[in-house]
The first five atom37 places (N, CA, C, CB, O) and aatype in JSON, in Angstrom:
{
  "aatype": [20, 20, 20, 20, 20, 20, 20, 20, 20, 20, 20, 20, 20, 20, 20, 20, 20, 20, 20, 20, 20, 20, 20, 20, 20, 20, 20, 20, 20, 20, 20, 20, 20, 20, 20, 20, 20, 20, 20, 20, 20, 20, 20, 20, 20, 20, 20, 20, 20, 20, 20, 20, 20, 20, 20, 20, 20, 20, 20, 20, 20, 20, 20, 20, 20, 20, 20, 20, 20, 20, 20, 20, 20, 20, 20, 20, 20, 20, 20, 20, 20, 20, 20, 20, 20, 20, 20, 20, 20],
  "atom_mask": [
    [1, 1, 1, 1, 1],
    [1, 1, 1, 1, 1],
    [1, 1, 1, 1, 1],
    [1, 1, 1, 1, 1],
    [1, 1, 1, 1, 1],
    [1, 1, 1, 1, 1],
    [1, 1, 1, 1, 1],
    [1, 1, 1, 1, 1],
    [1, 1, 1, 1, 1],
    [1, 1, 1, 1, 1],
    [1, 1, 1, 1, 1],
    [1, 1, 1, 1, 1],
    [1, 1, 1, 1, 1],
    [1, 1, 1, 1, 1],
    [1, 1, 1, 1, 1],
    [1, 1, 1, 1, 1],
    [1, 1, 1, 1, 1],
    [1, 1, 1, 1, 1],
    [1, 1, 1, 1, 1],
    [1, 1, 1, 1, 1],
    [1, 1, 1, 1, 1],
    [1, 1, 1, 1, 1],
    [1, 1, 1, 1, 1],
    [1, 1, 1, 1, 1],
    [1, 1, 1, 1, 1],
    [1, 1, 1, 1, 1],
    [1, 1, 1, 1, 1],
    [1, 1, 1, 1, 1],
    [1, 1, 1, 1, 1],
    [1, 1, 1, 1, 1],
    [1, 1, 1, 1, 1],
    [1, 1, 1, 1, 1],
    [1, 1, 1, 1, 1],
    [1, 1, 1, 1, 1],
    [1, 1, 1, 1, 1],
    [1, 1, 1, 1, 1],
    [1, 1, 1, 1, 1],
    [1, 1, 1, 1, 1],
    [1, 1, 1, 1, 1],
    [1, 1, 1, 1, 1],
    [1, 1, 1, 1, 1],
    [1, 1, 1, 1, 1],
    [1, 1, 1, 1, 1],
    [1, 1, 1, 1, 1],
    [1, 1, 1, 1, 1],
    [1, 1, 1, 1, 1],
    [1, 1, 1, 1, 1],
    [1, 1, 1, 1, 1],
    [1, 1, 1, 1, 1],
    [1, 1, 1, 1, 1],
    [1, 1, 1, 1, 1],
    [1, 1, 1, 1, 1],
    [1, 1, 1, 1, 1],
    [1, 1, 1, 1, 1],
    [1, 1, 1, 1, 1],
    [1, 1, 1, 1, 1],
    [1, 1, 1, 1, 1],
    [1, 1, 1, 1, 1],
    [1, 1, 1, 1, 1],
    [1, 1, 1, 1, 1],
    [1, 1, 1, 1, 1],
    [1, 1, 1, 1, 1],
    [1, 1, 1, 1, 1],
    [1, 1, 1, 1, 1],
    [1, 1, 1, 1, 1],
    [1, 1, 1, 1, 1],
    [1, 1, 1, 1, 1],
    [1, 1, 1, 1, 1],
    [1, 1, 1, 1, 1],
    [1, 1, 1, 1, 1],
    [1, 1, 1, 1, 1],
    [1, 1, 1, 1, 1],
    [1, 1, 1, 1, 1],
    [1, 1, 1, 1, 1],
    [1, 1, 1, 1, 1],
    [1, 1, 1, 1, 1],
    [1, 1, 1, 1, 1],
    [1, 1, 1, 1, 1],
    [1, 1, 1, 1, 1],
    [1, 1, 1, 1, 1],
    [1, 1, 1, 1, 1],
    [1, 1, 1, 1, 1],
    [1, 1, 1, 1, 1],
    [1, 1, 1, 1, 1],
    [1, 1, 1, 1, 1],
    [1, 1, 1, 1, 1],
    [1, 1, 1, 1, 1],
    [1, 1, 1, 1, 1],
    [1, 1, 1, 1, 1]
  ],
  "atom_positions": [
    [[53.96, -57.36, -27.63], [54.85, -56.67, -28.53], [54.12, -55.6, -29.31], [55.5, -57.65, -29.46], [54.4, -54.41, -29.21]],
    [[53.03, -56.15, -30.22], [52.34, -55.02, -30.63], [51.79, -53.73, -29.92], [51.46, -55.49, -31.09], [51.65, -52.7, -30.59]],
    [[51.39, -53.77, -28.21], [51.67, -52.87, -27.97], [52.52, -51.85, -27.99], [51.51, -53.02, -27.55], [52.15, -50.71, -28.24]],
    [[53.96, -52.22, -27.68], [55.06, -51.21, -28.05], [55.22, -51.0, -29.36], [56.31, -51.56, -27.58], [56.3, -50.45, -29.54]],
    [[54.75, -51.15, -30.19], [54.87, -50.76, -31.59], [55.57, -51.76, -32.69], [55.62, -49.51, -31.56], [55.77, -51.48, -33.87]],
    [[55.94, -53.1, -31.97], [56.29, -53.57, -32.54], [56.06, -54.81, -33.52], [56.75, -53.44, -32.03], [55.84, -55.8, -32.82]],
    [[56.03, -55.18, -35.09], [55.62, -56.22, -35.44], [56.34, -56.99, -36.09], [54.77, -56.09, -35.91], [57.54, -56.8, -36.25]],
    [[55.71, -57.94, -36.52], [56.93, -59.02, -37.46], [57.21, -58.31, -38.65], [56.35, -60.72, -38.02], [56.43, -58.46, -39.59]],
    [[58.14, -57.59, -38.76], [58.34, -57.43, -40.51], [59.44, -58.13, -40.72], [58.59, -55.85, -41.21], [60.3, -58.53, -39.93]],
    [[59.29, -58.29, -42.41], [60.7, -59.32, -43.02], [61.83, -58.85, -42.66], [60.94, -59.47, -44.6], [62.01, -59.88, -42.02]],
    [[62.88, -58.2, -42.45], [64.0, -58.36, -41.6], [63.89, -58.22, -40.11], [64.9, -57.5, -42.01], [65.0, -58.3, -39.6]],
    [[63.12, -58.08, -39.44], [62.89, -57.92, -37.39], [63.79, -58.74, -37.19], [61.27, -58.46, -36.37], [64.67, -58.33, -36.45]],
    [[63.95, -60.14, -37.69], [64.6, -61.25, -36.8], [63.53, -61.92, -35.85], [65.82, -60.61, -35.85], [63.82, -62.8, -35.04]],
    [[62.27, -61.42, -36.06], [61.33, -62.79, -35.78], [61.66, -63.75, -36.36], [60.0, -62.79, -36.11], [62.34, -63.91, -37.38]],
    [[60.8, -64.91, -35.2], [60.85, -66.16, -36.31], [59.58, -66.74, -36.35], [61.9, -67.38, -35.98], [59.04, -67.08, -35.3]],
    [[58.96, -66.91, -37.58], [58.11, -67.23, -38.05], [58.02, -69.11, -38.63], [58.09, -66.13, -38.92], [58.97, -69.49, -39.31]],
    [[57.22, -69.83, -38.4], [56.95, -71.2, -39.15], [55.63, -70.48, -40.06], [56.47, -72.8, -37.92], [54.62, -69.83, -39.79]],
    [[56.43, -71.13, -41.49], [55.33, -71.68, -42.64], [54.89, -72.77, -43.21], [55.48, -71.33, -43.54], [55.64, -73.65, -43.63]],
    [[53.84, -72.78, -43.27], [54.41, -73.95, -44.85], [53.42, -74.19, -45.85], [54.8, -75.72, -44.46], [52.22, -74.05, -45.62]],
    [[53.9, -74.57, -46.99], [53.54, -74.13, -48.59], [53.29, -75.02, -48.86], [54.37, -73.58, -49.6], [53.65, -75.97, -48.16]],
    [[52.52, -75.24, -50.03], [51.89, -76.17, -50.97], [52.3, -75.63, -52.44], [50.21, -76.22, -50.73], [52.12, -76.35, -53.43]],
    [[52.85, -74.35, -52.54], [52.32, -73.47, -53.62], [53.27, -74.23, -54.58], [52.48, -71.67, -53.46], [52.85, -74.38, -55.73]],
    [[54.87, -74.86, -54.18], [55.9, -75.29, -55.54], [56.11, -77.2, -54.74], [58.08, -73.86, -55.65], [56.8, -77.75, -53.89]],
    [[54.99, -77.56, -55.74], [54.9, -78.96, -56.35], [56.14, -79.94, -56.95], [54.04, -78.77, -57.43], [55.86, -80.34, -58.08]],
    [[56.81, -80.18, -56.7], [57.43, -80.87, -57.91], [58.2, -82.64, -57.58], [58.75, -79.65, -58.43], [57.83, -83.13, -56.51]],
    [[58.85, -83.23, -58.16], [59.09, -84.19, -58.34], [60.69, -84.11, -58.59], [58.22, -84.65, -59.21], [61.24, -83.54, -59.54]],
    [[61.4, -84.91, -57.35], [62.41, -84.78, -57.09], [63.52, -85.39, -58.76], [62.42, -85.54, -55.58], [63.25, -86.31, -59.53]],
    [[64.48, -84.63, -58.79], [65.06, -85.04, -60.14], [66.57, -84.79, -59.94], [64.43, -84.15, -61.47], [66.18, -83.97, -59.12]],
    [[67.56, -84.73, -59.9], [68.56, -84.4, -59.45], [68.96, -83.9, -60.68], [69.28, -85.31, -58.74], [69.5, -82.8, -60.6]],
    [[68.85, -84.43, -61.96], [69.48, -84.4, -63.3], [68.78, -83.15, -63.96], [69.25, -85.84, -64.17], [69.17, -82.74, -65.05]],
    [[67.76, -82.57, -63.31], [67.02, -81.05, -63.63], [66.8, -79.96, -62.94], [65.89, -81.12, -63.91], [66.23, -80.03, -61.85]],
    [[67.3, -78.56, -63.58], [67.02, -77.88, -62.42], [65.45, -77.24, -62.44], [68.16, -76.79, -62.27], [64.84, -76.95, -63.48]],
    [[64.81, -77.03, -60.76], [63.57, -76.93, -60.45], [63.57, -75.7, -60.42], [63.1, -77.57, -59.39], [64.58, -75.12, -60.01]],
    [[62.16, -74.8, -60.95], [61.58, -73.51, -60.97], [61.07, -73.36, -59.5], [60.42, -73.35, -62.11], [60.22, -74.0, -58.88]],
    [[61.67, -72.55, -59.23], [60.95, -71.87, -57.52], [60.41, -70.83, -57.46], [61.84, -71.54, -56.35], [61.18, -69.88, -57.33]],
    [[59.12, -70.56, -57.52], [58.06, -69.71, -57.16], [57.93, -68.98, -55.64], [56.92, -70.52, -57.39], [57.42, -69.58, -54.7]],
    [[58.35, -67.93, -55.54], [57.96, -67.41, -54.1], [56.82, -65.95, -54.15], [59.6, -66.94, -53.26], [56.6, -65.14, -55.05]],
    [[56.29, -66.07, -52.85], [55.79, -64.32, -53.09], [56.8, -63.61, -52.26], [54.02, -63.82, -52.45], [57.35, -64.06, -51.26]],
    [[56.94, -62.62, -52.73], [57.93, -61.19, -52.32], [57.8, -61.24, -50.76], [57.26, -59.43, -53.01], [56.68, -61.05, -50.28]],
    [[58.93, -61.48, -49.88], [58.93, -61.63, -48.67], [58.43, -60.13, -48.05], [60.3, -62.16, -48.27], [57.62, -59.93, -47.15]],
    [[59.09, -59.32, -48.71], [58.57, -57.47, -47.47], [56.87, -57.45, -47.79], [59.56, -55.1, -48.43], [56.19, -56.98, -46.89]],
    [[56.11, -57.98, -49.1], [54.61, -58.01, -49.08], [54.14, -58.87, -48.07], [54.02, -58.44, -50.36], [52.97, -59.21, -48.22]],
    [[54.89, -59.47, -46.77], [54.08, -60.46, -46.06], [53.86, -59.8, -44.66], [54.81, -61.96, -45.97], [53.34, -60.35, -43.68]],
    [[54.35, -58.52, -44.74], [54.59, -57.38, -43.5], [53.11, -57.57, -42.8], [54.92, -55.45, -44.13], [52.79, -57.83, -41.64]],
    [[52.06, -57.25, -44.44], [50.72, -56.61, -43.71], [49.93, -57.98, -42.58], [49.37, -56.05, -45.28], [49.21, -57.8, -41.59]],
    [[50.45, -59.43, -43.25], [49.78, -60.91, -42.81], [50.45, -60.44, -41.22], [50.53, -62.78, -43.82], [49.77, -60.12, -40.24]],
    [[52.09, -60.53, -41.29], [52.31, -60.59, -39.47], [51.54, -59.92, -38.63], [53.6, -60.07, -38.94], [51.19, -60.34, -37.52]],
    [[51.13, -58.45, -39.28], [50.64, -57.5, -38.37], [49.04, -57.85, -38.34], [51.02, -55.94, -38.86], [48.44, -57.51, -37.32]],
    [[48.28, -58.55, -39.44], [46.97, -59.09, -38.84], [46.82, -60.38, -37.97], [46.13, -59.31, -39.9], [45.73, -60.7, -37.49]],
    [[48.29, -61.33, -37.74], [48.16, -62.14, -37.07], [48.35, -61.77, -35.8], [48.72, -62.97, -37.44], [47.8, -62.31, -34.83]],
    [[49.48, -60.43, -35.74], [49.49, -59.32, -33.89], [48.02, -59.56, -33.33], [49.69, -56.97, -34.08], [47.56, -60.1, -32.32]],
    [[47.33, -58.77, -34.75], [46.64, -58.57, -34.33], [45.2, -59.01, -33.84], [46.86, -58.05, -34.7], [44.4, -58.17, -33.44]],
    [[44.92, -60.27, -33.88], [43.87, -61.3, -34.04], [44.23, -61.25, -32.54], [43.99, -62.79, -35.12], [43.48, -60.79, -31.67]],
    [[45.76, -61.91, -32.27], [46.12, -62.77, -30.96], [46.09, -61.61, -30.11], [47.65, -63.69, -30.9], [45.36, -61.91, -29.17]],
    [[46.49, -60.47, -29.96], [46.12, -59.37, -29.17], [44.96, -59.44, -28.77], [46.24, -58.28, -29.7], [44.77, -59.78, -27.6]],
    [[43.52, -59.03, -29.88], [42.19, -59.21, -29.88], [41.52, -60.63, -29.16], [41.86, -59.09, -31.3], [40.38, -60.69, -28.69]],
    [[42.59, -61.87, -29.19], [41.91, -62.84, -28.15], [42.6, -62.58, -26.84], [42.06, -64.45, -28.56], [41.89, -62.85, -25.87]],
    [[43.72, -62.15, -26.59], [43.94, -61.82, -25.49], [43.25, -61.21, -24.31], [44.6, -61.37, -25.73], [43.0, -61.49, -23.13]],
    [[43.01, -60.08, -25.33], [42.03, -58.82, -24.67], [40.55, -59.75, -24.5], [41.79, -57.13, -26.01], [39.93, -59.67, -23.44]],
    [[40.05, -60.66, -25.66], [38.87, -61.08, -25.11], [38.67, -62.0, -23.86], [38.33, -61.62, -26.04], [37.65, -62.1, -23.17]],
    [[39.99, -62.7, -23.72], [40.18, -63.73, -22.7], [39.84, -63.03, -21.5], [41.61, -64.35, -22.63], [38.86, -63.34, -20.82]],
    [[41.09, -61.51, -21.05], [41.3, -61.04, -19.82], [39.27, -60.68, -19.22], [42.61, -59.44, -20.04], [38.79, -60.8, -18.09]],
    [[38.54, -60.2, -20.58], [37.69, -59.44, -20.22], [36.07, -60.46, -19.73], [37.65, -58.34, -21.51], [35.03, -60.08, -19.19]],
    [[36.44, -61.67, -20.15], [35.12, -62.72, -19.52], [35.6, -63.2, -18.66], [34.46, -63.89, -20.29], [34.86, -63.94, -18.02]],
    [[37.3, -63.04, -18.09], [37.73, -63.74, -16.86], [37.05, -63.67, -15.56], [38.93, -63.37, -16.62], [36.95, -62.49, -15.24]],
    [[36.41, -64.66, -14.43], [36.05, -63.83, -13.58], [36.62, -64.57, -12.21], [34.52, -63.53, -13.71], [37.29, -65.58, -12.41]],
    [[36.43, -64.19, -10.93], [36.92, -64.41, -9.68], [36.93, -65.95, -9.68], [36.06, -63.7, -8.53], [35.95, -66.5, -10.2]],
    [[37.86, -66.68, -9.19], [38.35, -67.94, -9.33], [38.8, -68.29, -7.79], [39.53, -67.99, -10.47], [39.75, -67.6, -7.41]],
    [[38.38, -69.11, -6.99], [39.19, -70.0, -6.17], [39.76, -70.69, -6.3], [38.95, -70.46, -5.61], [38.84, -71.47, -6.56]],
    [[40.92, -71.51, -6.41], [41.15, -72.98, -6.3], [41.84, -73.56, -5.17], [41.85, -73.38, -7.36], [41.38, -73.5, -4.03]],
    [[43.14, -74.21, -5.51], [43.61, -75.19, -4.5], [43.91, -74.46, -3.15], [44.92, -75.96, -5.04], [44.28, -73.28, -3.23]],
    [[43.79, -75.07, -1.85], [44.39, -74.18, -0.67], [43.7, -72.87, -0.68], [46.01, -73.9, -0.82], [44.35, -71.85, -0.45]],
    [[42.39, -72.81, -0.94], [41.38, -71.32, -0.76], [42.6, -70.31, -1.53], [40.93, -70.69, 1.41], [42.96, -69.28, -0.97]],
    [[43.05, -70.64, -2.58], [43.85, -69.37, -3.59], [42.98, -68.58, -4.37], [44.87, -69.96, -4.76], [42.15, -69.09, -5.13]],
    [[43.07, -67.64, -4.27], [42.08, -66.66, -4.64], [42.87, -65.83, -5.81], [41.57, -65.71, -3.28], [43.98, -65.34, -5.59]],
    [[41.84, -65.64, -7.75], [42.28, -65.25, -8.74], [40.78, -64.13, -8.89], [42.73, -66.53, -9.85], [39.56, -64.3, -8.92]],
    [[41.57, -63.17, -8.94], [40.49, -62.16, -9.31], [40.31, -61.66, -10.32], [40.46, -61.25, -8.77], [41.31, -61.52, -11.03]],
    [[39.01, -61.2, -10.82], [38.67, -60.76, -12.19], [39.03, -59.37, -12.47], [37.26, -60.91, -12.44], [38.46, -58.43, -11.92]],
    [[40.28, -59.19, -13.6], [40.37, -57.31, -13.63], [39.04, -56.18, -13.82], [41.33, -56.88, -15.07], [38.06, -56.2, -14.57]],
    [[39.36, -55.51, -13.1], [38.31, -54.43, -12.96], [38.33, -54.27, -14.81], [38.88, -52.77, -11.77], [39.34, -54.04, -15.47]],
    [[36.96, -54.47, -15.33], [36.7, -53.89, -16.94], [36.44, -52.65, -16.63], [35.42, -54.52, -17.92], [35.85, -52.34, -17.66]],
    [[36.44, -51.41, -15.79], [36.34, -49.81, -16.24], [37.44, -49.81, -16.43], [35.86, -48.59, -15.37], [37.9, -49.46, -17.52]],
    [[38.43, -50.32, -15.1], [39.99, -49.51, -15.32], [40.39, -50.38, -16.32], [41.25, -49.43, -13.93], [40.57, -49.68, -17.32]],
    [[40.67, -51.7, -16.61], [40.72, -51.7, -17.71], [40.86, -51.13, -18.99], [40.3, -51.95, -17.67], [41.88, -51.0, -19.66]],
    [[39.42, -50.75, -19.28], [39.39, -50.07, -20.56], [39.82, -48.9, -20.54], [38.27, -49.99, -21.11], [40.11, -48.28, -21.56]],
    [[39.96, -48.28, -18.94], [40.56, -47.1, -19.2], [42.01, -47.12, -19.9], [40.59, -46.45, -17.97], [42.38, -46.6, -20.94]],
    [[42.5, -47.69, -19.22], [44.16, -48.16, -19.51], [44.39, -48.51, -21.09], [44.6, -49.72, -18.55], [45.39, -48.27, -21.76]],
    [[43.08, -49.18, -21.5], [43.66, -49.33, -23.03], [43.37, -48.39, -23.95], [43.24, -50.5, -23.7], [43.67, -48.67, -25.11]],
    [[42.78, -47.16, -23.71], [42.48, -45.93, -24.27], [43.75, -45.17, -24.02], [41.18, -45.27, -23.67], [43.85, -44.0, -24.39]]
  ]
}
């Protein structure tokens, strides 16, 4: 996705799992509870460093991959790293 330009921002309609520690409290029915959040559109810049980590292992995966046989003499070959890198320039 991040290749095409695209990332998680707060309205995309990604879906994202979190989860918080940050609002503590003790269930009360008879009180109402203070809810603390941080500003959902400030969480734009986190999606786009998490693109971008998993991109960056991607790319590291494809590039130590190398020629593989397995079952029934099946043959997995290692991508050429020039054209490669050409392609990602």
């Amino acid at each position: 996705m991040s290749q095409l330009g695209a990332i998680g921002e707060e309205s995309s309609g990604d879906f994202f799992l979190t989860f918080s520690i940050g609002n503590q409290y003790t269930y009360d029915e008879e009180n109402i509870t203070t809810l603390s959040m941080f500003p959902s559109e400030q969480l734009d810049s986190i999606f786009e460093g998490v693109i971008e980590a998993v991109k960056e292992s991607i790319l590291n995966s494809m590039y130590i991959a190398e020629t593989i046989q397995g079952n029934k003499q099946r043959q997995v070959h290692a991508l050429p790293l020039d054209r490669l890198s050409e392609i990602l320039k």
